[in-house]
PDB file of N, CA, C, O and CB in Angstrom:
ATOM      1  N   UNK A   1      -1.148  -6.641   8.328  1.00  0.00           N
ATOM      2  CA  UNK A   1      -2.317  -6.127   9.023  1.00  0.00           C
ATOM      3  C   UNK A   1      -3.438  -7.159   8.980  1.00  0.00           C
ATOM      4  O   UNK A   1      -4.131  -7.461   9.951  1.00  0.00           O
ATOM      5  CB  UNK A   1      -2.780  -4.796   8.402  1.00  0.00           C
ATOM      6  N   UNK A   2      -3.566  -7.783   7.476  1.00  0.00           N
ATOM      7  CA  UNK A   2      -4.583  -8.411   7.554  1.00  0.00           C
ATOM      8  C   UNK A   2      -4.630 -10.014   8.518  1.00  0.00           C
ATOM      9  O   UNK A   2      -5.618 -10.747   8.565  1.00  0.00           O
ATOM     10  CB  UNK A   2      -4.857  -8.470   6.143  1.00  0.00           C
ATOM     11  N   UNK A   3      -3.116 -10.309   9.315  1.00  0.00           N
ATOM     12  CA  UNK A   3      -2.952 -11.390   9.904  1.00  0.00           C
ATOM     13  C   UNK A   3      -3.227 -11.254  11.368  1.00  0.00           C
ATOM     14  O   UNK A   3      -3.803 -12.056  12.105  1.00  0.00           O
ATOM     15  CB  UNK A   3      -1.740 -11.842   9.607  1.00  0.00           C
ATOM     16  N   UNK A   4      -2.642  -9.939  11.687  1.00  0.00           N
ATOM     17  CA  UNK A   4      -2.640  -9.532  12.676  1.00  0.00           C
ATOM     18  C   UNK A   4      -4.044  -9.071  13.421  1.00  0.00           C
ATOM     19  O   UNK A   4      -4.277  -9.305  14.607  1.00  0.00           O
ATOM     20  CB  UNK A   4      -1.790  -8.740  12.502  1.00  0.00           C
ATOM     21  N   UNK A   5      -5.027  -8.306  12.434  1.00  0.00           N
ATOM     22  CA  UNK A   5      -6.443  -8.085  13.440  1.00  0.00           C
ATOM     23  C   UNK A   5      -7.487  -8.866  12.667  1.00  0.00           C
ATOM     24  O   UNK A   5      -8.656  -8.483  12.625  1.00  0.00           O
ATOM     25  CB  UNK A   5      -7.040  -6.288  13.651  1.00  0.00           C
ATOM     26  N   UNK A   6      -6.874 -10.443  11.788  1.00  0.00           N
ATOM     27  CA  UNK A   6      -8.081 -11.352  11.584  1.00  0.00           C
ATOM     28  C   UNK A   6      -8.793 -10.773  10.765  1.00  0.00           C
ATOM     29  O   UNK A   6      -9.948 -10.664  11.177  1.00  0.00           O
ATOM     30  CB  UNK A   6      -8.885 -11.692  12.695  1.00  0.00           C
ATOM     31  N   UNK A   7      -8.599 -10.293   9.655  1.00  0.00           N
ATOM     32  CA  UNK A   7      -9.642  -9.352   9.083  1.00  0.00           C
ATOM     33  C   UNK A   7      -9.364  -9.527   7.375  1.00  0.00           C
ATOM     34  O   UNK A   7      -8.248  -9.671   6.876  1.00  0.00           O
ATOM     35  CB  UNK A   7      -9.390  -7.592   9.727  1.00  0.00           C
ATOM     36  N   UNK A   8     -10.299  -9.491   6.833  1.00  0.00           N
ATOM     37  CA  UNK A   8     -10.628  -9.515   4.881  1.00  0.00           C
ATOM     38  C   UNK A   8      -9.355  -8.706   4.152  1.00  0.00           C
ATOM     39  O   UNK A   8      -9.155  -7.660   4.769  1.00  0.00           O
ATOM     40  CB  UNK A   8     -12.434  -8.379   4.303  1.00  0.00           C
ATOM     41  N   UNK A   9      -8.788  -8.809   3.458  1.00  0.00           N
ATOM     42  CA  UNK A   9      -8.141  -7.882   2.682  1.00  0.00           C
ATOM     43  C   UNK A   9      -8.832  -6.385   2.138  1.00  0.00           C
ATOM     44  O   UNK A   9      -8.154  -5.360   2.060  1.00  0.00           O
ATOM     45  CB  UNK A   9      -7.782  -8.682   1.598  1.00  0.00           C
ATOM     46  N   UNK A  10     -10.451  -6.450   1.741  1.00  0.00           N
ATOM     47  CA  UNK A  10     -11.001  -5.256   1.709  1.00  0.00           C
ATOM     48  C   UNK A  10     -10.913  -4.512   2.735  1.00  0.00           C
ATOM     49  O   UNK A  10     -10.662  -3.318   2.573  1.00  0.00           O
ATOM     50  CB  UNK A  10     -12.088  -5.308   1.437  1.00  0.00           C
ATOM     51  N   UNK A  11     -11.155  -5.203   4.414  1.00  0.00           N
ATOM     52  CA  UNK A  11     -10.751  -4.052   5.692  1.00  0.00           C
ATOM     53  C   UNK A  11      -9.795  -3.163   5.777  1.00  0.00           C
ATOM     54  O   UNK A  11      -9.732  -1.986   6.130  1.00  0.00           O
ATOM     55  CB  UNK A  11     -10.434  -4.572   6.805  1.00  0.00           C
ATOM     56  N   UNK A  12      -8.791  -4.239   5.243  1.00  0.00           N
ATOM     57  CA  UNK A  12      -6.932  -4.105   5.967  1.00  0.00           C
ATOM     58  C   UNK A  12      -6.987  -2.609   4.374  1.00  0.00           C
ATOM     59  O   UNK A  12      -6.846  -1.451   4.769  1.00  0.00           O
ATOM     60  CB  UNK A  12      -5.090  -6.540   5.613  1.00  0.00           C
ATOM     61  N   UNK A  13      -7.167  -2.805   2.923  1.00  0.00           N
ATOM     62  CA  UNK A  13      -7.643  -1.642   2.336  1.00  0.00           C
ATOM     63  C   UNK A  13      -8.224  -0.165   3.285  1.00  0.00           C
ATOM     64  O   UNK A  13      -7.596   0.876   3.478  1.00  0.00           O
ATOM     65  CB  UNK A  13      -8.748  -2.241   1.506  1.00  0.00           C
ATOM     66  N   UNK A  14      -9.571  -0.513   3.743  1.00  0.00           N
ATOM     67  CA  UNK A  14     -10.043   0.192   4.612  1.00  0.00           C
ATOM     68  C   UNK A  14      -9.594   1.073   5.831  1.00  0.00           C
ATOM     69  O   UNK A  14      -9.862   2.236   6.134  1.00  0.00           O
ATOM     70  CB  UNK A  14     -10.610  -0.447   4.874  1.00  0.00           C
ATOM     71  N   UNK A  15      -8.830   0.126   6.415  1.00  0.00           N
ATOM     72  CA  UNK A  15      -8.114   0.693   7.430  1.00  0.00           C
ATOM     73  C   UNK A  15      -6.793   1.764   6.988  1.00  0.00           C
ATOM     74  O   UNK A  15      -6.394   2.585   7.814  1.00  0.00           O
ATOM     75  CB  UNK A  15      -7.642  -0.530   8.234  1.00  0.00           C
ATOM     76  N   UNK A  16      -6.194   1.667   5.664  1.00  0.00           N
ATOM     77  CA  UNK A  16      -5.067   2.303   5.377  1.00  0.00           C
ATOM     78  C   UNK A  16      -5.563   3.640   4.911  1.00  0.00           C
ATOM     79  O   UNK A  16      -4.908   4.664   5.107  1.00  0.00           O
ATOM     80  CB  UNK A  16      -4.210   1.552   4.405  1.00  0.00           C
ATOM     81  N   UNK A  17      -7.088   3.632   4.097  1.00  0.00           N
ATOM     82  CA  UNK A  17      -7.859   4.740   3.998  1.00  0.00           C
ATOM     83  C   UNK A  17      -7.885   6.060   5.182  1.00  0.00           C
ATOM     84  O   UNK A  17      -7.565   7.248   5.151  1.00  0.00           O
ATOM     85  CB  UNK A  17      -9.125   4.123   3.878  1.00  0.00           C
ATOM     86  N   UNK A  18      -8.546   4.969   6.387  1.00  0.00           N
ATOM     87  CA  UNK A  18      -8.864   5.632   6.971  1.00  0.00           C
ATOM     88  C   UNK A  18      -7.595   6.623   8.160  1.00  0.00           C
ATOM     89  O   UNK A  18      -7.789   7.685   8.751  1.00  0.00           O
ATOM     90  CB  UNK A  18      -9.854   4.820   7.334  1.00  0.00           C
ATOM     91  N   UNK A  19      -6.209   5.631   8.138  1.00  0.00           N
ATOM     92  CA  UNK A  19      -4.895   5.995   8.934  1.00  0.00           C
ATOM     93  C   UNK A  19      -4.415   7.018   7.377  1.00  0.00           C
ATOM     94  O   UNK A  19      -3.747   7.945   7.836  1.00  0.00           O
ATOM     95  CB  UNK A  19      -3.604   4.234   9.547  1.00  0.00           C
ATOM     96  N   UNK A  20      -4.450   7.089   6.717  1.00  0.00           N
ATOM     97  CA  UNK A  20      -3.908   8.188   5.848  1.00  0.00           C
ATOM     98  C   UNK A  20      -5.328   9.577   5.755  1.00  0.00           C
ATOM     99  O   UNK A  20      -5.171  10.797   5.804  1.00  0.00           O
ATOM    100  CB  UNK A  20      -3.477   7.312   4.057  1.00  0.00           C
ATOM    101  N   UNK A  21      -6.580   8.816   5.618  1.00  0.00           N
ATOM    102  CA  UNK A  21      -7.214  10.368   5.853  1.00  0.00           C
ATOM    103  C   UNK A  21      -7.380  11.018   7.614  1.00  0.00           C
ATOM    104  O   UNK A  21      -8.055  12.036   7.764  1.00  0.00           O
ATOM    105  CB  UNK A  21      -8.988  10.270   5.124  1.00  0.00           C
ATOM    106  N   UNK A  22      -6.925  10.555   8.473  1.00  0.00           N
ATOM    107  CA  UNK A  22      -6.712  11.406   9.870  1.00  0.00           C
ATOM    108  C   UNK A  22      -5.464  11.513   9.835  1.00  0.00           C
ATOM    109  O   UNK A  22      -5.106  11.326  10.997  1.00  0.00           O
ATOM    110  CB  UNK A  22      -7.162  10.811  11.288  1.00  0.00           C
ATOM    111  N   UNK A  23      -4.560  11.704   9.193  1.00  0.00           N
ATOM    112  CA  UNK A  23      -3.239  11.727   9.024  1.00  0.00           C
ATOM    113  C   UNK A  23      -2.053  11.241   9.755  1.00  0.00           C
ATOM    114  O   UNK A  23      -1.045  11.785  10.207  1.00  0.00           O
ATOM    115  CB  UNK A  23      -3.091  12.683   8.923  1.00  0.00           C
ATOM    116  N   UNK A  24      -2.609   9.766   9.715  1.00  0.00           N
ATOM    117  CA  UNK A  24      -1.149   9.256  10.841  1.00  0.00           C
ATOM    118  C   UNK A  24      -0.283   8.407   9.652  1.00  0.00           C
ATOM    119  O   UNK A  24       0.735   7.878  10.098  1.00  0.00           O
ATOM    120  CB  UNK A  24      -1.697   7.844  12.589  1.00  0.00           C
ATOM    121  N   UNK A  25      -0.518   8.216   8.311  1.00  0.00           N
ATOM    122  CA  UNK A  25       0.592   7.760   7.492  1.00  0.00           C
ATOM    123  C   UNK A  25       0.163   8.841   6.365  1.00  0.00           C
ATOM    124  O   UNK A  25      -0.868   9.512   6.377  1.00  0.00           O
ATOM    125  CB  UNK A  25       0.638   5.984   7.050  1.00  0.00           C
ATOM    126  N   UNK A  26       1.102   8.856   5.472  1.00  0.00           N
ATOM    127  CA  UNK A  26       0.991   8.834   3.841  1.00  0.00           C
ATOM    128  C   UNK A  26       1.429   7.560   2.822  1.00  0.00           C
ATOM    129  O   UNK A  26       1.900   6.433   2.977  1.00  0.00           O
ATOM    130  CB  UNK A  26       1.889   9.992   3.378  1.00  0.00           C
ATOM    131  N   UNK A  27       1.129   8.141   2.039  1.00  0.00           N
ATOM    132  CA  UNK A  27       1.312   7.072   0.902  1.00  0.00           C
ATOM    133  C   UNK A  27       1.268   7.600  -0.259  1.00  0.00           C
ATOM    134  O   UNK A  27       0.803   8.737  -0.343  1.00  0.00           O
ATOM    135  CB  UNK A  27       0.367   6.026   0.854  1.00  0.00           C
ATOM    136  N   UNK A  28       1.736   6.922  -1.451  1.00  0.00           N
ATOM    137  CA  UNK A  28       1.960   7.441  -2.919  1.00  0.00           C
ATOM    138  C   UNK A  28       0.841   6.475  -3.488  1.00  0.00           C
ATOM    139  O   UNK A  28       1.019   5.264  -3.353  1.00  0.00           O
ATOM    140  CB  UNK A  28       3.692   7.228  -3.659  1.00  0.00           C
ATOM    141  N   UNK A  29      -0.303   6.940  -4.116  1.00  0.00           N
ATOM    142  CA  UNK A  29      -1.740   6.099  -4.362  1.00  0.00           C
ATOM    143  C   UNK A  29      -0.967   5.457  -6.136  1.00  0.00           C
ATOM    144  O   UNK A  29      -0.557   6.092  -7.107  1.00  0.00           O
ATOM    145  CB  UNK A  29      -3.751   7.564  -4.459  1.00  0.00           C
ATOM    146  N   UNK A  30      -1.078   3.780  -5.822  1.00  0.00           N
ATOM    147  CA  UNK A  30      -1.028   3.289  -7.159  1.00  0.00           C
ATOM    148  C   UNK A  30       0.645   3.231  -6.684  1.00  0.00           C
ATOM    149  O   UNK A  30       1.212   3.665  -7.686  1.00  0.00           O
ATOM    150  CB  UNK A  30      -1.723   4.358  -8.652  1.00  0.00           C
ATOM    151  N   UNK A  31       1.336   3.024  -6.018  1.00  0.00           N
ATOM    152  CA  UNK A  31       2.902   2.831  -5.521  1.00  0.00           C
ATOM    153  C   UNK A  31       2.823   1.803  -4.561  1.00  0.00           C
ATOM    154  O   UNK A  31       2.161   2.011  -3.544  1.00  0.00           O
ATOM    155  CB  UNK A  31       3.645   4.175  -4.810  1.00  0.00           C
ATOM    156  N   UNK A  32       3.576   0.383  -4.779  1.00  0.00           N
ATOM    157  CA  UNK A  32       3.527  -0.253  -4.054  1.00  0.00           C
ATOM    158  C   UNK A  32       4.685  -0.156  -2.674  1.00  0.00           C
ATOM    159  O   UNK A  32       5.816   0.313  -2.801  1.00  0.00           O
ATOM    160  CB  UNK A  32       3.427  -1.196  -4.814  1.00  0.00           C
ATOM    161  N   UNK A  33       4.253  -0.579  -1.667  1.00  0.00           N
ATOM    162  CA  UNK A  33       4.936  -0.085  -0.191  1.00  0.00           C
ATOM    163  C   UNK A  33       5.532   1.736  -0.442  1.00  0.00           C
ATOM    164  O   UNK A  33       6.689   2.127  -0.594  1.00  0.00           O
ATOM    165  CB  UNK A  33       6.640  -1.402   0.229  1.00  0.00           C
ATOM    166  N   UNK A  34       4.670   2.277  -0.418  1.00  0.00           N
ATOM    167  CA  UNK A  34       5.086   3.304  -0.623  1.00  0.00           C
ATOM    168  C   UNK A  34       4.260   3.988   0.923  1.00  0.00           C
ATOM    169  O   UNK A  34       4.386   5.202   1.087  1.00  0.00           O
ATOM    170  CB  UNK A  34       4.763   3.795  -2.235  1.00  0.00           C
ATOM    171  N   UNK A  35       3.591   3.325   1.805  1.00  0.00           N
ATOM    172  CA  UNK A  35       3.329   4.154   3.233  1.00  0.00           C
ATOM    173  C   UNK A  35       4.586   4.405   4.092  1.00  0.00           C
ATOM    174  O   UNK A  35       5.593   3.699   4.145  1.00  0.00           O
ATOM    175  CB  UNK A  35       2.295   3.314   4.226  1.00  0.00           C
ATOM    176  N   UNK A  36       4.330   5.547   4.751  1.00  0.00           N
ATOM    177  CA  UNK A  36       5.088   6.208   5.522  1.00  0.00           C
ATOM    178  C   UNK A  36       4.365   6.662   6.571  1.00  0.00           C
ATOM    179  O   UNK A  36       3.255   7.194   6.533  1.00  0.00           O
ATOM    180  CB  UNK A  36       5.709   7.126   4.913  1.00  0.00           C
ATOM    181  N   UNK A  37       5.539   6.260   8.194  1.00  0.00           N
ATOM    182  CA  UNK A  37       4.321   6.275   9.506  1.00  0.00           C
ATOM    183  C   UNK A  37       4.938   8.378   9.565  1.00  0.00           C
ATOM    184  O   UNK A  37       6.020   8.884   9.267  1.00  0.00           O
ATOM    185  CB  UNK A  37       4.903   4.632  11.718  1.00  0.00           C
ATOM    186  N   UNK A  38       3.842   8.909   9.998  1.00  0.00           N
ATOM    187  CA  UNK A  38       3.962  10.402  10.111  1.00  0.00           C
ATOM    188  C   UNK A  38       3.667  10.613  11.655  1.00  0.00           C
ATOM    189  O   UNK A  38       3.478  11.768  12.036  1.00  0.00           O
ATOM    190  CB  UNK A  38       2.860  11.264   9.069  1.00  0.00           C
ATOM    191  N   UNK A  39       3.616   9.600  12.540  1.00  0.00           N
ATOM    192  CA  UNK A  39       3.984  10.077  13.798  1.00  0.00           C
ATOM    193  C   UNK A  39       4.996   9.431  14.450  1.00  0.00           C
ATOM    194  O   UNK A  39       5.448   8.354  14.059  1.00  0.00           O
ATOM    195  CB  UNK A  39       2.990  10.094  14.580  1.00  0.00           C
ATOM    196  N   UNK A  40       5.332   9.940  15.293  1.00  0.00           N
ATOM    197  CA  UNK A  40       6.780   9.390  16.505  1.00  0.00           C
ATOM    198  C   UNK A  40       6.524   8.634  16.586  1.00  0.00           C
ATOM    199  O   UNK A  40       5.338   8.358  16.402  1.00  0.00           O
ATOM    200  CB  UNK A  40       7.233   9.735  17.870  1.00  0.00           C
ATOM    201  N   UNK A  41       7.661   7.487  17.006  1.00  0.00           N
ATOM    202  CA  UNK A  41       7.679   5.656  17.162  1.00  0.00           C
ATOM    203  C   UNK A  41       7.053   5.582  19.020  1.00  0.00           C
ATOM    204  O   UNK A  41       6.613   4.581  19.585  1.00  0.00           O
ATOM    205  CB  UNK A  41      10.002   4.732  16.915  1.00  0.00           C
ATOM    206  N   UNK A  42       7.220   6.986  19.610  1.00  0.00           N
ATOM    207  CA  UNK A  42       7.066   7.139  21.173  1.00  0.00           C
ATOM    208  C   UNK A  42       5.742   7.292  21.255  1.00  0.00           C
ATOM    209  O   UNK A  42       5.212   6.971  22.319  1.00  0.00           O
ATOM    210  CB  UNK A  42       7.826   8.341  21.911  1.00  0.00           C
ATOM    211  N   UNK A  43       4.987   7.766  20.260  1.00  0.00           N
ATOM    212  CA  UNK A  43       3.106   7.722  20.556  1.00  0.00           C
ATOM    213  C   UNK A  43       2.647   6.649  19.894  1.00  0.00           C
ATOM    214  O   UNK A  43       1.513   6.746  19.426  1.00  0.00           O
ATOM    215  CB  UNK A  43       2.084   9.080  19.917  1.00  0.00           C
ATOM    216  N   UNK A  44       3.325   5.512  19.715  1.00  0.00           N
ATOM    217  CA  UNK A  44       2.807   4.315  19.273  1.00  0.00           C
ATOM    218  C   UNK A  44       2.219   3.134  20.316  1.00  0.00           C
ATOM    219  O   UNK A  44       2.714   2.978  21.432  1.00  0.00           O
ATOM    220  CB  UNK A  44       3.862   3.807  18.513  1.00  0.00           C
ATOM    221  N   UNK A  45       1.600   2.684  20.039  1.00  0.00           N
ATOM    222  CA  UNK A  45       1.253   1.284  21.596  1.00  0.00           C
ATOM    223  C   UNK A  45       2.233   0.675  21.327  1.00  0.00           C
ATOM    224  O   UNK A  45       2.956   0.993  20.383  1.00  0.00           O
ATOM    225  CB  UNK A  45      -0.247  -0.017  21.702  1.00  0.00           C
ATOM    226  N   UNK A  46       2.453  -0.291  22.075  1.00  0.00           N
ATOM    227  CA  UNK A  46       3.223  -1.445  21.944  1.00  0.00           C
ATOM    228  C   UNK A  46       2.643  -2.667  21.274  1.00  0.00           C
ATOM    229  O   UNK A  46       1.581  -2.696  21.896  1.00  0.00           O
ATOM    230  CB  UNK A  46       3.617  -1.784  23.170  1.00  0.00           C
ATOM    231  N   UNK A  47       2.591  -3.497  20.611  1.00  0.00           N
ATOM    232  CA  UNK A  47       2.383  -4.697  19.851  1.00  0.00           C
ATOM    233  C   UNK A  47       2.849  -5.876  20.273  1.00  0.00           C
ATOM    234  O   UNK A  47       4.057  -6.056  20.427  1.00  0.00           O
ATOM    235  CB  UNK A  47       2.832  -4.586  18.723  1.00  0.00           C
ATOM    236  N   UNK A  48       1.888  -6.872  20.522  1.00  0.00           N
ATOM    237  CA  UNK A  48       2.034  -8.082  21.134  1.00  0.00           C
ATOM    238  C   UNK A  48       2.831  -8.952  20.181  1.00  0.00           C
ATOM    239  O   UNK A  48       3.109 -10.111  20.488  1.00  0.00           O
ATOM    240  CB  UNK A  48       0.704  -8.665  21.508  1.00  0.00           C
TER     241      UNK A  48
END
């Protein structure tokens, strides 16, 4: 994430905050790679 939108490691933090509190992942807090995407791969954009 943090390569992809150019951004601080505190953001790319930030941003996982904020995609787990509107609920489009979870995660196990203090578990490393432990996110999980919680919506369909079909309501996703596409990625350059």
């Amino acid at each position: 994430m943090q390569a992809y939108f150019k951004v601080t490691p505190p953001s790319v933090h930030d941003m996982v905050l904020r995609l787990e509190a509107r609920g489009f992942i979870s995660r196990i807090p203090g578990e490393a790679r432990s996110i999980k995407l919680l919506l369909p791969a079909g309501e996703l954009p596409a990625l350059e």
